[in-house]
N, C-alpha and C positions, 0 to 999 in steps of 0.2 A: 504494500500500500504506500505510496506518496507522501513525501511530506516537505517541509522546508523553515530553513534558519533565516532570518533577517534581524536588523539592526534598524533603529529609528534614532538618528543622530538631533540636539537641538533644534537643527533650522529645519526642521522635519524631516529633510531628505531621507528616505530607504535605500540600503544597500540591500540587494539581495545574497547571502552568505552562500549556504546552499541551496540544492533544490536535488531532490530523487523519486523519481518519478519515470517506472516503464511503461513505454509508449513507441510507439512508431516514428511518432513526429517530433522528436524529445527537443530538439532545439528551438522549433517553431513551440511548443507549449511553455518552455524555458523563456521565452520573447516575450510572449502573453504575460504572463506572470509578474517579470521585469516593469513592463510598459504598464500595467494595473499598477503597481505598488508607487510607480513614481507620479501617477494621476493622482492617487490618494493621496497623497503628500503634497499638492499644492494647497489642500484645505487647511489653511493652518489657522483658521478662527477658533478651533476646537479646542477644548482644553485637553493636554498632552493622555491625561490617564483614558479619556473618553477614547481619544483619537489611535491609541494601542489598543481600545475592545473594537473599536470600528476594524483596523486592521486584521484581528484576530480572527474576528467575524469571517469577513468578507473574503480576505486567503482559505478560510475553513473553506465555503461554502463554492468557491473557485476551484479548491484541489478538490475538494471531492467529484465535479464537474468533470473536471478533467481527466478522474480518475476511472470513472464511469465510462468516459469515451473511449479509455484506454482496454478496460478491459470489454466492451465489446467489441473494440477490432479483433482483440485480439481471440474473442470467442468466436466472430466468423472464421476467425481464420482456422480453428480446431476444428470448431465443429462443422461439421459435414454442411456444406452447401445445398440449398434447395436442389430437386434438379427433377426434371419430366420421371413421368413415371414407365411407359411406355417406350422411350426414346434414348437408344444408348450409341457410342459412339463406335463407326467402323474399324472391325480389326484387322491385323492384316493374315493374306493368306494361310498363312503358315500357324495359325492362334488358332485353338477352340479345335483343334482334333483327338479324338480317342478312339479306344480299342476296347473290344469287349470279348469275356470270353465265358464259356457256360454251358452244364449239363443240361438235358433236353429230355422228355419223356412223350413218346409219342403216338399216335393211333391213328389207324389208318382206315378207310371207309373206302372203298372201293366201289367204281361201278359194276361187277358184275356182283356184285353181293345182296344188291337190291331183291326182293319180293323172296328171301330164303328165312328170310325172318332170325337170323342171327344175334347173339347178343352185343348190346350197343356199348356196354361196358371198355373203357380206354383202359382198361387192369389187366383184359382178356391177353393170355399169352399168343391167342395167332392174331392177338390185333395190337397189342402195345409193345414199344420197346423202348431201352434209351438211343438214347445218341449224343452228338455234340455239335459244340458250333463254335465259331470265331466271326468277328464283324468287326471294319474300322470305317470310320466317318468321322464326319465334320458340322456342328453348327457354324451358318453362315450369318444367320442374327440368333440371338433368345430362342425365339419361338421356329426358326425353321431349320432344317438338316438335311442333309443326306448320309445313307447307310449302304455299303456294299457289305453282304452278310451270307455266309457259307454255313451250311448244316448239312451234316447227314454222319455216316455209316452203318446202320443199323434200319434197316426199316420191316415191313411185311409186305406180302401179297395174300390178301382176302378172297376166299373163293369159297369155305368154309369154315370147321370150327379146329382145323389143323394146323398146326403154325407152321409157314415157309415163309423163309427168309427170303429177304430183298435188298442188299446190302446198296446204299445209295448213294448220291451227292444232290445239293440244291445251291444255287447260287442266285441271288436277288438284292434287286436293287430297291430300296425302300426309300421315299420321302419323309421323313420325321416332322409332327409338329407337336412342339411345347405349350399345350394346351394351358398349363399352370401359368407361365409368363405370357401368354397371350393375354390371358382375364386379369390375372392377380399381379400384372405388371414382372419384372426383372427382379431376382433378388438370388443371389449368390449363395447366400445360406440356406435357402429353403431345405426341409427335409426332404419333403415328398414331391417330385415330379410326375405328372402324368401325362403320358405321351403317345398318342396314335400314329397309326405308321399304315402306309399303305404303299405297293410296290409291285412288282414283278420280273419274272427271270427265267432259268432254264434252268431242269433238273435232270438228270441219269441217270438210269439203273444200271450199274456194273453188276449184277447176276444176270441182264439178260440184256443185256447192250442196247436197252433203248434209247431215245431223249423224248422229252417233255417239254412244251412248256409251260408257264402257272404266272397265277394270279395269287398275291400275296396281302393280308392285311391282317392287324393287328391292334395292339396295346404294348405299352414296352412301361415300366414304371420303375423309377431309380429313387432310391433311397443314400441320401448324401451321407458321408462318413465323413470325410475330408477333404480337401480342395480337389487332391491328387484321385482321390477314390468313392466308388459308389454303388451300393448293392441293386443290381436291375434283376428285377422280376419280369418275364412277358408272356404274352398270350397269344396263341397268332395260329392263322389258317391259310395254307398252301394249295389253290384249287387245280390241281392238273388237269393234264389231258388222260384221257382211259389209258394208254399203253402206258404208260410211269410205272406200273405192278410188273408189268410181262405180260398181262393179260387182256386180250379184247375183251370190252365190255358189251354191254346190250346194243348201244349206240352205234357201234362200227358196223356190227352184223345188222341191225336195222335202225336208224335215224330216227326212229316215228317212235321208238317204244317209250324214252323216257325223257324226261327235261331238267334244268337247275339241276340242284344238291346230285340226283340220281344218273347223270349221263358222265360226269366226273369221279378221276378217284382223288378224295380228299384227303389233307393230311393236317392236323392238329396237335398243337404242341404246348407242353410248357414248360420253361428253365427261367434257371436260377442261376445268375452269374454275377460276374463282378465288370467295372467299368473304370478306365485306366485315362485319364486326362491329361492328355499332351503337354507341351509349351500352355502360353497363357490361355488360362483355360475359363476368364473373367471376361466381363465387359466392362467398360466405362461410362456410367450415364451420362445422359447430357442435361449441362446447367440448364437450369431453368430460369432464365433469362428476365421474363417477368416479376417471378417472383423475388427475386435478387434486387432487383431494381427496385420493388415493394419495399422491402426490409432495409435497404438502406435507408431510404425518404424516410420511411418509420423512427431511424435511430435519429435520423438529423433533428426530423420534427420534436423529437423528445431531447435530445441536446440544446434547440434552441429554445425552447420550455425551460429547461433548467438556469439558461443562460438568461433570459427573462427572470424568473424570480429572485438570483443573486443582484439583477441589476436595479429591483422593484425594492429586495431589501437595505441594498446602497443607498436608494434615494432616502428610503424612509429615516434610517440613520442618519442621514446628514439635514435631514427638515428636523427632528429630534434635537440635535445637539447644533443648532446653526449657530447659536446667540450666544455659546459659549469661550471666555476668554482664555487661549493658551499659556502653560504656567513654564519655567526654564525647568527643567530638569534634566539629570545624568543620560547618559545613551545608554540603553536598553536592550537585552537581546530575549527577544520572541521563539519560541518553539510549537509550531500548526504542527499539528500531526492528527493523523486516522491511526488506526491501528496497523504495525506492520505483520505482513504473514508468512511464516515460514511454512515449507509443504509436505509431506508426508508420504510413503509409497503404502499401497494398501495393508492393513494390518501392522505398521510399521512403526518403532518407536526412531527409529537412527533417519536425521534429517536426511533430504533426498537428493536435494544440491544445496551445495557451500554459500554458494551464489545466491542462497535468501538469506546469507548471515551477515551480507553488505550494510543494509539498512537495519537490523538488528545493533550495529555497530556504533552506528550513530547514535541511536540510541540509550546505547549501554554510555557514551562520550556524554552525552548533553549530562544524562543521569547522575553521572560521577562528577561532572562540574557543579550542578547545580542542588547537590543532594536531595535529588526527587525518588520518589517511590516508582517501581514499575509495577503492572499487573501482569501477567502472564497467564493467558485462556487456555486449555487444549482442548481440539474437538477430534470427532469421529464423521462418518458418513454412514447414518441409519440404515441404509440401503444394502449393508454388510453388516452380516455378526450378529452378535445376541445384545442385548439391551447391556448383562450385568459387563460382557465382556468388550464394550465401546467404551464405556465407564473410567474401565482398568487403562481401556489405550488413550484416552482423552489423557487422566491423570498424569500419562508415563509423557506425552508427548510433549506436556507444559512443563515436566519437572526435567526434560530432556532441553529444553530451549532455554530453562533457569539455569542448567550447568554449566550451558554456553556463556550465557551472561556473566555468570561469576567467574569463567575461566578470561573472561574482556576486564575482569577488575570490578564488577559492580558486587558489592558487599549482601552475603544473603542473605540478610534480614530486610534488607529494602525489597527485596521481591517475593511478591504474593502468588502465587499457584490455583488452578484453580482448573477442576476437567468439566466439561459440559456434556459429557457423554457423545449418543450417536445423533446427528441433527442436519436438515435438509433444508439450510441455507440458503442456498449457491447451487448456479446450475456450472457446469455440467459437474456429476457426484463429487468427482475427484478434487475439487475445490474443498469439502468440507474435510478430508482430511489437512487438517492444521493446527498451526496453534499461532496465537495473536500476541504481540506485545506492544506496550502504551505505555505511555506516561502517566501514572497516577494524576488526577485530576485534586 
């Protein structure tokens, strides 16, 4: 948190001593600062003591302004940017490829097996078997793909309730669409994807040297692990031509006898496999451009609000004390301060960077000059842990920032301790792990 040293000499002039304060624009708010203090200081009707609360005031209600400005740059800048929900940015070719691999269990429906009244059971040993498969593709956006996918060795030919083998291949071409990111927008984490798939290709019987070819369509559904991997479940139906078994069906001997489902032999499947994610396997959304533009105008409009009231309370102060006479007195040195805050890693009692122990510093200086009291806060983030066990890290983390203090020289009996437990402050969470230190008031 911000704060700053100044000096109010006789002829009222203000030096500014220091100033610390992170920000973006640290010199341009450094100027401001400056340039206010020595407008105030032309009023020298005021009497000296009035005219150090006018100051006091007015710097308070300035850095705090400032401080605010600061920390929402610096919050857009963490936190995640708006940005379209549907709309992500193009990757390049070589990005969003995988490989898939997985056992199959499968059953076969053959057309000449029609009107024998056979059992329709996919368990039946002349009608189920396993097999395997391997597929690699590419999403080209979220929601769309292509899949080249190979299955077979294992199959049947249906003609009865006997099992005879069909040893196979199928090879198909599938269009993929990511039905989940089509509705529910992009989102990289998702657990469950649901994905239809429709396609077709060319299959062989190596027991009886034929070819086929088929019509393909599906369900394919991935269940996310990790960036790199993914459990796919599918479901899927291969409608061939009659000879794929070895077997003429009804349709070849006569055209007229059957139609749909019964002039095909069909072939239905399900597996269970895993899913291997290439190079970059993310997208990047696209800013949302509007909305961005929203939210700035939003922070200005509330910035220049703020900026307004500090300067509605300047006035009122100076109509207040207008008519009063300035007295000679000694130069003075003023201490504005907010609370400074040091940060914490989750669960953590040991500071997270040194670099919050700058302003800490100052601090513990002014204190030791001027024999003032410090307070010293510590908080948690409710958001984690148990109620008794924030409690315990609040305590440790204020009696951890007091050690520091007395390792700068400030004597421990001047500093008071104090935990706050777990508490939801400050956005984003990671904020509330801290602890505060002040100037005793």
């Amino acid at each position: 948190m911000p704060f700053c040293i100044f000096e109010i000499n006789q002829d009222y002039s203000i030096k500014l001593v220091k100033i610390s304060i992170f920000a973006p624009d640290y010199e341009k708010i450094k100027k401001i600062i400056t340039n206010f203090a020595m407008y105030l200081g032309r009023y020298r009707i005021i009497e000296r003591r009035y005219f150090c609360l006018l100051i006091k005031l007015v710097m308070k209600k300035l850095l705090i302004v400032l401080a605010l400005a600061g920390v929402s740059t610096a919050s857009m800048a963490q936190d995640s940017d708006p940005v379209q929900k549907y709309s992500v940015a193009t990757n390049s070719f070589w990005n969003n490829w995988f490989i898939q691999v997985g056992g199959e269990w499968n059953a076969w429906y053959s057309d000449q097996e029609h009107g024998k009244s056979l059992p329709v059971s996919p368990f039946k040993s002349f009608r189920g078997s396993p097999s395997a498969a391997i597929a690699v593709g590419k999403w080209f956006t979220p929601g769309i793909g292509l899949r080249t996918k190979l299955q077979g060795i294992w199959g049947r030919t249906v003609v009865d309730e006997n099992k005879r083998e069909n040893k196979y291949w199928n090879l198909n071409e599938h269009v993929l669409l990511n039905v989940s990111n089509m509705v529910c927008g992009y989102n990289p984490n998702r657990v469950w994807n649901f994905i239809p798939f429709f396609g077709g290709g060319l299959g062989r019987s190596m027991t009886h040297d034929l070819y086929a070819m088929n019509l393909s369509v599906g369900v394919l559904n991935t269940f996310r692990v990790c960036d790199r991997m993914a459990i796919n479940l599918e479901l899927g139906w291969n409608r061939f031509e009659e000879d794929m078994d070895g077997r003429w069906g009804n349709t070849i001997a006569d055209p007229h006898v059957n139609r749909g489902w019964e002039d095909k032999d069909n072939l239905l499947y399900a597996e269970l496999g895993l899913t291997f994610n290439l190079g970059k396997s993310t997208w990047n959304k696209t800013p949302d451009v509007d909305a961005l533009k929203a939210l700035s105008q939003a922070q200005m409009d509330a910035l220049n609000a703020q900026l307004n009231d500090a300067a509605s309370e300047n006035a009122r102060l100076k109509n207040m004390l207008a008519n009063q006479q300035p007295a000679e007195t000694k130069t003075i040195k003023e201490f504005v301060t907010t609370p400074v805050s040091v940060f914490f890693n989750i669960n953590k009692t040991n500071i997270a960077s040194q670099k919050d122990l700058v302003n800490v510093q100052s601090v513990a200086k002014y204190a030791k000059e001027n024999n003032s009291n410090i307070n010293v806060v510590g908080y948690a983030d409710s958001a984690t842990g148990s109620v008794n066990g924030n409690q315990v890290l609040s305590d440790k983390r204020a009696e951890t920032v007091a050690n520091e203090l007395v390792k700068m020289g400030v004597s421990r009996d001047k500093i008071s301790t104090v935990g706050k437990g777990g508490v939801d402050d400050l956005s984003p969470i990671s904020f509330n792990r801290r602890a505060t230190v002040q100037i005793a008031e």
